[in-house]
MMTF fields as JSON, N, C-alpha, C and O atoms, coordinates in Angstrom:
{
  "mmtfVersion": "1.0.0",
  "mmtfProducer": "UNKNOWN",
  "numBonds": 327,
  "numAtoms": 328,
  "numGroups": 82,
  "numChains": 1,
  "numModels": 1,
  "chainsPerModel": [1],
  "groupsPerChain": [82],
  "chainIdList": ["A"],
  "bondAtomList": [4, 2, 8, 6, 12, 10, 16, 14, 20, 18, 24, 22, 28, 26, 32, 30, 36, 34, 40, 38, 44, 42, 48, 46, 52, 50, 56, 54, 60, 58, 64, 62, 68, 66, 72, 70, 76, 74, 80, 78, 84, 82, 88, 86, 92, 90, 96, 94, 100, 98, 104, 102, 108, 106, 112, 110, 116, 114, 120, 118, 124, 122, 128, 126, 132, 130, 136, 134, 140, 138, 144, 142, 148, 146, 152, 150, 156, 154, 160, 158, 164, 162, 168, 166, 172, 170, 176, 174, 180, 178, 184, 182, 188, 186, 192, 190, 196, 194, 200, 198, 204, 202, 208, 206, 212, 210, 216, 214, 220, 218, 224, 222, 228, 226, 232, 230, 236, 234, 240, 238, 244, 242, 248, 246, 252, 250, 256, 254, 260, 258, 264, 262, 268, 266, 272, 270, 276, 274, 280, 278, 284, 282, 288, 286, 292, 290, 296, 294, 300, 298, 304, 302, 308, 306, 312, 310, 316, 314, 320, 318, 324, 322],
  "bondOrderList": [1, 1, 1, 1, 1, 1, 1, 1, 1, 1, 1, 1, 1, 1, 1, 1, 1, 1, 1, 1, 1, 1, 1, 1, 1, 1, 1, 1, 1, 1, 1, 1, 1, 1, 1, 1, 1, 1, 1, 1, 1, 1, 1, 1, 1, 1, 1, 1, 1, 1, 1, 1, 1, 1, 1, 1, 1, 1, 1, 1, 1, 1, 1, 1, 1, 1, 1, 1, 1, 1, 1, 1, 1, 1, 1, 1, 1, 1, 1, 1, 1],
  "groupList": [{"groupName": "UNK", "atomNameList": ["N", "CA", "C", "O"], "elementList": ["N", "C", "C", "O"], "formalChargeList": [0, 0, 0, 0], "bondAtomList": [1, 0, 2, 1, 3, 2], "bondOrderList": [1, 1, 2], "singleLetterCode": "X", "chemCompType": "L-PEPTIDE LINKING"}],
  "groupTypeList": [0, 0, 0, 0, 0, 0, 0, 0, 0, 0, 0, 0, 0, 0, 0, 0, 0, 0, 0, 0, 0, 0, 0, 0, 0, 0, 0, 0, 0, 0, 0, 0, 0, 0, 0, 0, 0, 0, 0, 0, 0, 0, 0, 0, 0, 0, 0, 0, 0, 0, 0, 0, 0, 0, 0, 0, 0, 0, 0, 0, 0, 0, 0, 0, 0, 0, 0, 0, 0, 0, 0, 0, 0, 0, 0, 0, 0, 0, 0, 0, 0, 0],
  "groupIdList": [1, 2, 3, 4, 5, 6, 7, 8, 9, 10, 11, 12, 13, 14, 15, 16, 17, 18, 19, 20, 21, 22, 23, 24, 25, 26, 27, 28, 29, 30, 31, 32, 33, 34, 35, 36, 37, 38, 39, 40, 41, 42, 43, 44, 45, 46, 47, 48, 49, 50, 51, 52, 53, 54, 55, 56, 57, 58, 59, 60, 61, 62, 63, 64, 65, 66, 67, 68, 69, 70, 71, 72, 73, 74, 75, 76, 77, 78, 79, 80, 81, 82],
  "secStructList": [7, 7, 1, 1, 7, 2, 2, 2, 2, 2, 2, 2, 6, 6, 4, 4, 4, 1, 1, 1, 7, 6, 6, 2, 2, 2, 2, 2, 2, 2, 2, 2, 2, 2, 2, 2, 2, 2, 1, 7, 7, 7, 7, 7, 7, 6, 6, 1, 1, 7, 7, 7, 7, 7, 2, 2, 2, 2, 2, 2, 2, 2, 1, 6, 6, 7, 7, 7, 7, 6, 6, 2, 2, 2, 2, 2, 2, 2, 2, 1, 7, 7],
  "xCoordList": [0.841, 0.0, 0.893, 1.963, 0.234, 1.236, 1.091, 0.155, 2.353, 1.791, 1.201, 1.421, 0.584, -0.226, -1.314, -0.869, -2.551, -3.841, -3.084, -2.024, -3.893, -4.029, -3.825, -3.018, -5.057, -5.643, -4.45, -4.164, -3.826, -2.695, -1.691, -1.229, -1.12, -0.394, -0.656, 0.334, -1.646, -2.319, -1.755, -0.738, -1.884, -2.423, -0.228, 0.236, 0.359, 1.737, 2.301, 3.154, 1.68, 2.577, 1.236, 1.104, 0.724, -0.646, 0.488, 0.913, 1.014, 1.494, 2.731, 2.927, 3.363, 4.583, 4.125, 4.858, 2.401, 1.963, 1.608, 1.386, 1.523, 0.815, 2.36, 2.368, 3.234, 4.352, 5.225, 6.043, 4.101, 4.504, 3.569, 2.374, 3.728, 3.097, 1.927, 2.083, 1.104, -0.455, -0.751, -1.419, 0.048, -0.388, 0.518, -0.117, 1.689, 3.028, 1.385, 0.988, 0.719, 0.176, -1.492, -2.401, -1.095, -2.822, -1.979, -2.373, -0.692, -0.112, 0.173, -0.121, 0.7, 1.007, -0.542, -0.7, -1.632, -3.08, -3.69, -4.442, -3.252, -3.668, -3.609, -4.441, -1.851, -1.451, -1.43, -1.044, -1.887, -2.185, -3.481, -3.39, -4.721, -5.66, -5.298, -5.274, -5.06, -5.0, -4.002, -4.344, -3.185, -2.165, -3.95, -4.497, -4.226, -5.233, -6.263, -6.829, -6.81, -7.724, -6.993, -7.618, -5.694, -5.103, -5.044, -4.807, -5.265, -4.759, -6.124, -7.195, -5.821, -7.201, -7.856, -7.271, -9.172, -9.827, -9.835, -10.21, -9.414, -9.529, -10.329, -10.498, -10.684, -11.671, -10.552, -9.713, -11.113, -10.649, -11.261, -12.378, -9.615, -9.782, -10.456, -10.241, -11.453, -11.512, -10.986, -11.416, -9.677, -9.2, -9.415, -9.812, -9.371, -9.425, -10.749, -10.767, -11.79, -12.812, -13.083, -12.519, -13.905, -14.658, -15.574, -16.485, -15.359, -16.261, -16.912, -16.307, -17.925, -19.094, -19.516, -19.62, -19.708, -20.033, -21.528, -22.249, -21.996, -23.511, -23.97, -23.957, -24.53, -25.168, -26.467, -27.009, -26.734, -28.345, -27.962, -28.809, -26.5, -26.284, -26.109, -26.629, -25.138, -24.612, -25.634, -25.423, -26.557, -28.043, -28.544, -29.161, -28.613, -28.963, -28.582, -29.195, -27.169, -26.189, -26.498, -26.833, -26.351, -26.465, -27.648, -27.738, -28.868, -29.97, -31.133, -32.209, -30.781, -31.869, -32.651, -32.474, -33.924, -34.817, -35.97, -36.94, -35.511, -36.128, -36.183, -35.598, -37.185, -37.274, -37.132, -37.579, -36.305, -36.236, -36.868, -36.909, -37.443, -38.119, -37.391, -36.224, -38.098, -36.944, -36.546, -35.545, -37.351, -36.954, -37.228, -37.85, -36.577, -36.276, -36.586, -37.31, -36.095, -36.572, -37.789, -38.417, -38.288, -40.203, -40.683, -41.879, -40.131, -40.992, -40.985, -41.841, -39.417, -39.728, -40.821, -41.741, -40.449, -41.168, -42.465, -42.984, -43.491, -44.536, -44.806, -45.726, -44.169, -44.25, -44.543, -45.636, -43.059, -43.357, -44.951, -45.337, -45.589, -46.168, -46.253, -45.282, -47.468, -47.508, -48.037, -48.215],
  "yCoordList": [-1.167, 0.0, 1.239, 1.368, 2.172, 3.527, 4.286, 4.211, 5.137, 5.204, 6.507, 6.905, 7.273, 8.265, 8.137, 7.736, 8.418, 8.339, 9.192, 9.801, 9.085, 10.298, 11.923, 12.845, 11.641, 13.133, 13.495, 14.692, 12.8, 13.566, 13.637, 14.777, 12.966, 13.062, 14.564, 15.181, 14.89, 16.281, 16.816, 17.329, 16.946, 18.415, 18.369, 19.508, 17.749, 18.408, 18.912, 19.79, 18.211, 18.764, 19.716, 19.715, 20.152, 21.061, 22.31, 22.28, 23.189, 24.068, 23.949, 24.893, 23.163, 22.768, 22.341, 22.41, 21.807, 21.208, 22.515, 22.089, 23.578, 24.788, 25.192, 25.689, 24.85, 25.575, 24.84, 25.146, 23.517, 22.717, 22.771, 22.832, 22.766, 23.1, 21.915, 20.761, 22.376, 22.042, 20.151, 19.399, 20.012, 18.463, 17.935, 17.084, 18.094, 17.378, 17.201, 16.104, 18.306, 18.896, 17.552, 17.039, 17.575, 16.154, 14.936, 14.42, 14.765, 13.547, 13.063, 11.936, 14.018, 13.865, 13.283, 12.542, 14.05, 13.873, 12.551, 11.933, 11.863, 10.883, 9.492, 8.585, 9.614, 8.554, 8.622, 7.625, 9.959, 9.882, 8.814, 7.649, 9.348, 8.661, 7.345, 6.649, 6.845, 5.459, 4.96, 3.91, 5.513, 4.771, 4.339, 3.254, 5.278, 4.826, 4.119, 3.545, 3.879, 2.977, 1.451, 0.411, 1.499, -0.076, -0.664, -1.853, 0.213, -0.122, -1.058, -0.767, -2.301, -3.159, -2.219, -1.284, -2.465, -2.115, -3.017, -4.162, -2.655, -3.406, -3.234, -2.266, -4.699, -4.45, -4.88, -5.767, -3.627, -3.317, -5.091, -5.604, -5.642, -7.318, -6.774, -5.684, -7.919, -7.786, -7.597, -7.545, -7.445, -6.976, -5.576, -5.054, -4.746, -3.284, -2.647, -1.416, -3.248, -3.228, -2.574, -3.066, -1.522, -1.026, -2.156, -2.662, -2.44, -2.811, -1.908, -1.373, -1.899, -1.214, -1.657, -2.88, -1.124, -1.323, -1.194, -0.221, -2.799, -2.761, -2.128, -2.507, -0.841, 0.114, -0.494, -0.118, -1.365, -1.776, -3.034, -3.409, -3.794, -4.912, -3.912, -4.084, -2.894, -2.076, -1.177, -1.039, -0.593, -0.576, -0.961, -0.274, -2.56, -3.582, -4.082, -4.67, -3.675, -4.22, -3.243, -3.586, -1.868, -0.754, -0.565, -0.28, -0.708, -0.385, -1.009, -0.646, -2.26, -3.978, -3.282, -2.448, -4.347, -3.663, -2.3, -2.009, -1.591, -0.031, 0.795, 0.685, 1.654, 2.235, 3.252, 3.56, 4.11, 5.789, 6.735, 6.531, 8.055, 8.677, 9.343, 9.732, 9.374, 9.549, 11.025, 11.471, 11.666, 13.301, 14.384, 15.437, 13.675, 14.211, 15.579, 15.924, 16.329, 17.824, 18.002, 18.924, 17.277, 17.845, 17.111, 17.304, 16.347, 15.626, 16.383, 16.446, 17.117, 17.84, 19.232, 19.515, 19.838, 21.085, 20.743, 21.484, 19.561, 18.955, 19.552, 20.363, 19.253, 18.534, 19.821, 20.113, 21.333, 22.197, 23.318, 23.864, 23.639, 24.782, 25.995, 26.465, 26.34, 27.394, 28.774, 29.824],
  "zCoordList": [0.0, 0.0, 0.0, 0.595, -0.811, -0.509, 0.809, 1.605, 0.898, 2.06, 2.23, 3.374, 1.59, 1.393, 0.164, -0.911, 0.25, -0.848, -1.853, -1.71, -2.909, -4.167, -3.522, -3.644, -2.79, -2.239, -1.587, -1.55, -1.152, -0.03, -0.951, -0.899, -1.781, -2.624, -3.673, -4.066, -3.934, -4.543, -3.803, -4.27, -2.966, -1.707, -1.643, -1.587, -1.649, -1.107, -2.729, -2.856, -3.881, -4.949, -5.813, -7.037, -5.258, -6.344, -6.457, -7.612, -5.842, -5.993, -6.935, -7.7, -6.953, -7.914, -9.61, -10.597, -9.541, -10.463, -11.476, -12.61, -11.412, -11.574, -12.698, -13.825, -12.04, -12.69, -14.424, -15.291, -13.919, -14.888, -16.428, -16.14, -17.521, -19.167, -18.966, -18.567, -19.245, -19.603, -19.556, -18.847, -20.584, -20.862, -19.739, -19.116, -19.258, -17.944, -17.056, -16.662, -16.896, -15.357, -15.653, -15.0, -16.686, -17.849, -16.764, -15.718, -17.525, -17.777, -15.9, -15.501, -15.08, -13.921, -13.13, -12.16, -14.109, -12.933, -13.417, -12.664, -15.252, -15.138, -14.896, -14.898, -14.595, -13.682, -12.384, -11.775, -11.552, -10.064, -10.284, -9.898, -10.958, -10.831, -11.159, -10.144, -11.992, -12.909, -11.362, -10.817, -10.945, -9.255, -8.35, -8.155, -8.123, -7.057, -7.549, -6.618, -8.677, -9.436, -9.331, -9.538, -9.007, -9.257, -7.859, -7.649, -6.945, -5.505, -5.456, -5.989, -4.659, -3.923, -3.123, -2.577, -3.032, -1.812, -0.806, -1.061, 0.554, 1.079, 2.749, 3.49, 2.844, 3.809, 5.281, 5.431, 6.294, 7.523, 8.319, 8.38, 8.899, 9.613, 10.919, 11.452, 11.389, 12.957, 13.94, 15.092, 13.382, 15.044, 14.681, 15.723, 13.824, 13.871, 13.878, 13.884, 13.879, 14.144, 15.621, 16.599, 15.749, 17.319, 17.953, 17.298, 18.944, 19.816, 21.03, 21.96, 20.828, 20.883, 22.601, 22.683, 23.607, 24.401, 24.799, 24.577, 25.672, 25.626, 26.592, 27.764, 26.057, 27.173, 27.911, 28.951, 27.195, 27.948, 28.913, 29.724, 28.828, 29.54, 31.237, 32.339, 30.711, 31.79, 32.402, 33.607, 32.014, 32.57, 33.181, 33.995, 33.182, 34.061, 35.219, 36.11, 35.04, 35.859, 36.954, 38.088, 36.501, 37.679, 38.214, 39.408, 37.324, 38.294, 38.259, 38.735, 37.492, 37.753, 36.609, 35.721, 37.286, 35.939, 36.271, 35.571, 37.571, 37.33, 35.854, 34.777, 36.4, 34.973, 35.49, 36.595, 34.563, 35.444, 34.284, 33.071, 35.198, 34.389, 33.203, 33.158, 32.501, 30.755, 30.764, 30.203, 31.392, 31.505, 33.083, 33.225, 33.9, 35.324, 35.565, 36.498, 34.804, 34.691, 34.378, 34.899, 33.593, 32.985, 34.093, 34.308, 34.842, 35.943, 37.25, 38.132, 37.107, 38.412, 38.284, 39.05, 37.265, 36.921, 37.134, 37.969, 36.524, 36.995, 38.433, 38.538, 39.395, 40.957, 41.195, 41.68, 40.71, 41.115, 41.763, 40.73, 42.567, 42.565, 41.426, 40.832, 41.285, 39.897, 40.709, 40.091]
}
């Protein structure tokens, strides 16, 4: 794999590319593309994968199966005196 994309590869020589005659500046952009069209795609292995932590196991764990009110504030304001 290279070790920088297309895009990053642009972005450090765009300013140098400008200085170069018309077709060089063709010829330079259509073998950048045609480089990154050949590269595999490849798919990210399981170990690099996120694991996701189960908020609803840990829910359980902390406060059984209570149910707490979904919006504490509209419940207190409720309670309040008007």
């Amino acid at each position: 794999m290279l070790p920088m994309s297309a895009a990053e590869l642009f972005d450090q020589v765009k300013v140098q590319l400008k200085s170069l005659p018309a077709e060089e500046q063709q010829l330079f952009l259509d073998r950048l593309i045609a480089l990154e069209e050949d590269l595999p795609v490849s798919q990210p292995d399981s170990a690099t994968l996120l694991k996701w932590p189960d908020i609803e196991a840990r829910h359980r764990r902390i406060f059984g199966d209570q149910v707490l009110n979904e919006n504490i504030v509209l419940g207190a304001r409720e309670d309040e005196p008007r």
